[in-house]
C-alpha positions as CSV (number, residue, x, y, z in Angstrom):
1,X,-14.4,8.5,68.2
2,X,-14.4,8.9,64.5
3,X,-17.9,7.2,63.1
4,X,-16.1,5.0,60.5
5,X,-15.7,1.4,59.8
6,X,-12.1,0.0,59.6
7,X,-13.1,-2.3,56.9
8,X,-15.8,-1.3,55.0
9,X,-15.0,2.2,54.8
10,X,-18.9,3.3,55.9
11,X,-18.9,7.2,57.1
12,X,-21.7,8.9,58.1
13,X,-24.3,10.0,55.5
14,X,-25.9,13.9,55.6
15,X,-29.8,14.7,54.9
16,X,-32.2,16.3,56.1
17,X,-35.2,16.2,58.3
18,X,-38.0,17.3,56.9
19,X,-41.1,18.4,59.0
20,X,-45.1,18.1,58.6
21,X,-44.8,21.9,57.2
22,X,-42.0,20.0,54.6
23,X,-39.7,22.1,56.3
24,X,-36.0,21.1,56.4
25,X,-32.9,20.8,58.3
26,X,-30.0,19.4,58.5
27,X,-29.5,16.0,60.2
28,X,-26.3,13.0,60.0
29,X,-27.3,9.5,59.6
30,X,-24.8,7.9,61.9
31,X,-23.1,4.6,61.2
32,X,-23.8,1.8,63.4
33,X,-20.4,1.4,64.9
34,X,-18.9,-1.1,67.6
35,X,-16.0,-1.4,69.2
36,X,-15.0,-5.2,69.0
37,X,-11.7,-6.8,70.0
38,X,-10.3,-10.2,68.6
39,X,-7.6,-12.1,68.7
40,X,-5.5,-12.3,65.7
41,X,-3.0,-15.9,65.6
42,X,-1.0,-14.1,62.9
43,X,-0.1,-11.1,65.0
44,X,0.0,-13.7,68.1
45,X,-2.2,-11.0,69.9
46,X,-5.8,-9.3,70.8
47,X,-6.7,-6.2,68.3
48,X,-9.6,-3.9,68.9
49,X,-11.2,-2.7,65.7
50,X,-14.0,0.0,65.3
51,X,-16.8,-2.3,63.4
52,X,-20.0,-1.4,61.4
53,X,-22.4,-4.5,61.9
54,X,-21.6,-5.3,58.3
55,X,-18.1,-4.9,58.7
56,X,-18.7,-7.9,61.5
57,X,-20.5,-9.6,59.4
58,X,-17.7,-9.3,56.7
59,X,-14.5,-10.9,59.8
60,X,-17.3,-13.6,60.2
61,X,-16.8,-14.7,56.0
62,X,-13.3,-14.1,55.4
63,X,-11.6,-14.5,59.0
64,X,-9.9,-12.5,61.2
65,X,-6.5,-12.8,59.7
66,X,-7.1,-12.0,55.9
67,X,-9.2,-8.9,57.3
68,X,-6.0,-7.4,59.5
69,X,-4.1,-8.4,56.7
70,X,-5.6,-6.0,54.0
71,X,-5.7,-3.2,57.0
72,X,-2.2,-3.8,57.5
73,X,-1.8,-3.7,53.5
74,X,-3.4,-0.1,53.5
75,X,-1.1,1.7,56.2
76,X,-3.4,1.6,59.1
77,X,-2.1,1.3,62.2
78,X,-3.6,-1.5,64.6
């Protein structure tokens, strides 16, 4: 599963870790994905979207239905 957000966009971000000795190597900072499914009454059916918690938070302001919309808007395939 691809670590990115279908509404905000949010990849994964690269650093490093960096050691007592200030030694570093190379580490991913993950994005804090869910699976989540919902029912959409314009599309008069469930969807089950890949979610960062402040892509959740973002379905909770502007509702299901505009959210799917602009999805739909850019191409991507529900």
């Amino acid at each position: 599963m691809s670590r990115t957000c279908q509404v905000t966009g949010a990849t994964p971000g690269f650093g490093h870790h960096v050691s007592h000795s200030h030694r570093r190597t190379k580490r991913r900072f993950d994005v804090n994905v869910q699976s989540k499914r919902y029912w959409v009454p314009s599309l008069n059916r469930h969807v089950t979207l890949t979610l960062s918690a402040r892509g959740i938070k973002t379905i909770d302001v502007r509702g299901i239905d505009a959210v799917v919309a602009e999805i739909l808007a850019r191409g991507e395939k529900l």
